[in-house]
C-alpha positions as YAML, in Angstrom:
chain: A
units: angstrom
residues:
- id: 1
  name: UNK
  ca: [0.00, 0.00, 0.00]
- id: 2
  name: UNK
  ca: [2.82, 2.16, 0.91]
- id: 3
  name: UNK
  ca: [4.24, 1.86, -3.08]
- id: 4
  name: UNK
  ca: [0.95, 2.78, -4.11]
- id: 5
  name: UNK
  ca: [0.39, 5.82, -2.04]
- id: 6
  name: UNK
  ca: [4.03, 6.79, -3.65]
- id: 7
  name: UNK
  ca: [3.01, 6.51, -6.80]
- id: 8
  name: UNK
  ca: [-0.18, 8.35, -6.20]
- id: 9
  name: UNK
  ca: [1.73, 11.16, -5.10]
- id: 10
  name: UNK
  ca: [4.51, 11.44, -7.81]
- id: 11
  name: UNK
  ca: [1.32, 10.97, -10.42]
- id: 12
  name: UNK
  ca: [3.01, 7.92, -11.60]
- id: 13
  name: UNK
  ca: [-0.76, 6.33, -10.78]
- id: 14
  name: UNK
  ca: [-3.83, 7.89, -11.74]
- id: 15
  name: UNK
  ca: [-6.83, 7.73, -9.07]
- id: 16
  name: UNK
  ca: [-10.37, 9.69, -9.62]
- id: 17
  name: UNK
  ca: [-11.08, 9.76, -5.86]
- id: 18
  name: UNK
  ca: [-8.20, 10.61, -3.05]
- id: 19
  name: UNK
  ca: [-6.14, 7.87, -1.96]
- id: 20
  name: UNK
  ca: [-7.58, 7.08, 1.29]
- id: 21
  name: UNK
  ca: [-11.12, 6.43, -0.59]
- id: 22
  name: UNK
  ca: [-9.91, 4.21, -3.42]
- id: 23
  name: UNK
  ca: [-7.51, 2.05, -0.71]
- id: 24
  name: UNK
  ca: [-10.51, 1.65, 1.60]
- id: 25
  name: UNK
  ca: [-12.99, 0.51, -1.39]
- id: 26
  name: UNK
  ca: [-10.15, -1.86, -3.43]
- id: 27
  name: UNK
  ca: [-9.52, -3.46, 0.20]
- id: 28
  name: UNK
  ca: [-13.16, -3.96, 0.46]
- id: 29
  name: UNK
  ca: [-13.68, -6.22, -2.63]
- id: 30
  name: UNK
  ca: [-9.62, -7.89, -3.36]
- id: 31
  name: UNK
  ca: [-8.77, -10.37, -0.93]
- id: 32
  name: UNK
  ca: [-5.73, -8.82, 0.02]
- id: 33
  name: UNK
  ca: [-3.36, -10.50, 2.97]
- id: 34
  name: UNK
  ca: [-0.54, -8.80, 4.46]
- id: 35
  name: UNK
  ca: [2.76, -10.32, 4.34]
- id: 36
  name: UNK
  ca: [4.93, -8.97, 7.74]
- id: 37
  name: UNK
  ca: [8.13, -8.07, 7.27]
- id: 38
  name: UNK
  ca: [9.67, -10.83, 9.00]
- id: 39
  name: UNK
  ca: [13.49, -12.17, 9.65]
- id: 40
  name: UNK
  ca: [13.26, -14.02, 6.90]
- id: 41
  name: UNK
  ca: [12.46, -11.17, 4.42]
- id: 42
  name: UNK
  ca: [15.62, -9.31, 5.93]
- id: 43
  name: UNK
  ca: [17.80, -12.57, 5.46]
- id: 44
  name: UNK
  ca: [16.69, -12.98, 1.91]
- id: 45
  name: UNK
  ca: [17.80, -8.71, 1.26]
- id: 46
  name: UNK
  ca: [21.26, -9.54, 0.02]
- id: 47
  name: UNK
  ca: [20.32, -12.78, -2.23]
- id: 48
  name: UNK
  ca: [18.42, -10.60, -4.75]
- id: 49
  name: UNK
  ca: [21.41, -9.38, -6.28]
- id: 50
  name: UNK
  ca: [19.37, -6.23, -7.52]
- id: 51
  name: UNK
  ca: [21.75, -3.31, -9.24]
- id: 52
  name: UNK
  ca: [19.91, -0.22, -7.81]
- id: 53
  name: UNK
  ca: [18.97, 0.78, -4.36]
- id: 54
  name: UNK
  ca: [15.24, 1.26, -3.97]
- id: 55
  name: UNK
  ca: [14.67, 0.27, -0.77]
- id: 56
  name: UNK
  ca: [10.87, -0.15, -1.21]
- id: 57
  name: UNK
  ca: [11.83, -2.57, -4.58]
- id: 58
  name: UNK
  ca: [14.38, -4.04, -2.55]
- id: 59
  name: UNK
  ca: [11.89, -5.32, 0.62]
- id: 60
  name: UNK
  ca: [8.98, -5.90, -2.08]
- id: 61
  name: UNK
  ca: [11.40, -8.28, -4.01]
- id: 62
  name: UNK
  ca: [12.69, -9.97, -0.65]
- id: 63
  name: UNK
  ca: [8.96, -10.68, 0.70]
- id: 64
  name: UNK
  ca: [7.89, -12.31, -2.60]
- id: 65
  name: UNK
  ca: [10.93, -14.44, -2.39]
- id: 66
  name: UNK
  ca: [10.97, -14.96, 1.03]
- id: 67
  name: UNK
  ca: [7.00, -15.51, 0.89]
- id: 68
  name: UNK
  ca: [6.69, -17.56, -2.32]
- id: 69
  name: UNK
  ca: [4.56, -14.48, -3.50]
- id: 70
  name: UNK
  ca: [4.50, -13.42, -7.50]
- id: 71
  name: UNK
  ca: [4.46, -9.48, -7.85]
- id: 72
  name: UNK
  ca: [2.40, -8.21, -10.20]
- id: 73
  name: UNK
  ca: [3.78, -4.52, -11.36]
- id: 74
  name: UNK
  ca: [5.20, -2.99, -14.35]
- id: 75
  name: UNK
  ca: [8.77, -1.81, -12.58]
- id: 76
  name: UNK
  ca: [11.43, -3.10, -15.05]
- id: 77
  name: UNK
  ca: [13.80, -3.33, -12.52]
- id: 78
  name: UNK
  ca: [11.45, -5.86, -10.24]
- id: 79
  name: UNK
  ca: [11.06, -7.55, -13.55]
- id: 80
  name: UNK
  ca: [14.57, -8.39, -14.50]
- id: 81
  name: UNK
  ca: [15.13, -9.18, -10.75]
- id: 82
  name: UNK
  ca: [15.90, -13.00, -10.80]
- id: 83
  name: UNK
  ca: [15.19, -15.25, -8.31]
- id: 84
  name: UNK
  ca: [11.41, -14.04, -8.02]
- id: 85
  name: UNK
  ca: [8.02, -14.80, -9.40]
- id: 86
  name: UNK
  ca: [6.96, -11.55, -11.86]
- id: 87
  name: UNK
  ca: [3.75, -11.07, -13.91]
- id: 88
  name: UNK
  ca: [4.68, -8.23, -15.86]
- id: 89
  name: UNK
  ca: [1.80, -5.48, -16.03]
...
């Protein structure tokens, strides 16, 4: 939620209510489940082997791994990351 409300905010993502309505209706109808940000996620940081520093790519790549997860997103530098599950939006 936190990479959405960033994108919101640069304009990378285009919303026609403010964020706080449009996270409180898509959270009402996806069956979203939190993933914690766990030892495990932190442990699985420096196996990515990612070239640039985004942190918030950086802990979204090590949850998927660490978690199993796919990430869905059209970031090409998620997408080249190997080691993870990507669908490419």
């Amino acid at each position: 939620m936190w990479e959405a409300f960033l994108l919101f905010r640069k304009k990378r993502v285009q919303i026609a209510t403010d964020f706080t309505t449009w996270l409180a209706a898509s959270l009402s109808v996806l069956p979203v489940i939190e993933a914690p940000l766990t030892f495990e996620v932190a442990r699985t940081l420096p196996t990515l082997g990612m070239l640039h520093g985004d942190p918030t790519d950086l802990f979204l790549a090590a949850t998927a791994k660490a978690f199993g997860l796919t990430l869905i997103t059209a970031d090409r530098n998620l997408i080249k990351t190997e080691g993870i599950s990507v669908l490419a939006n």
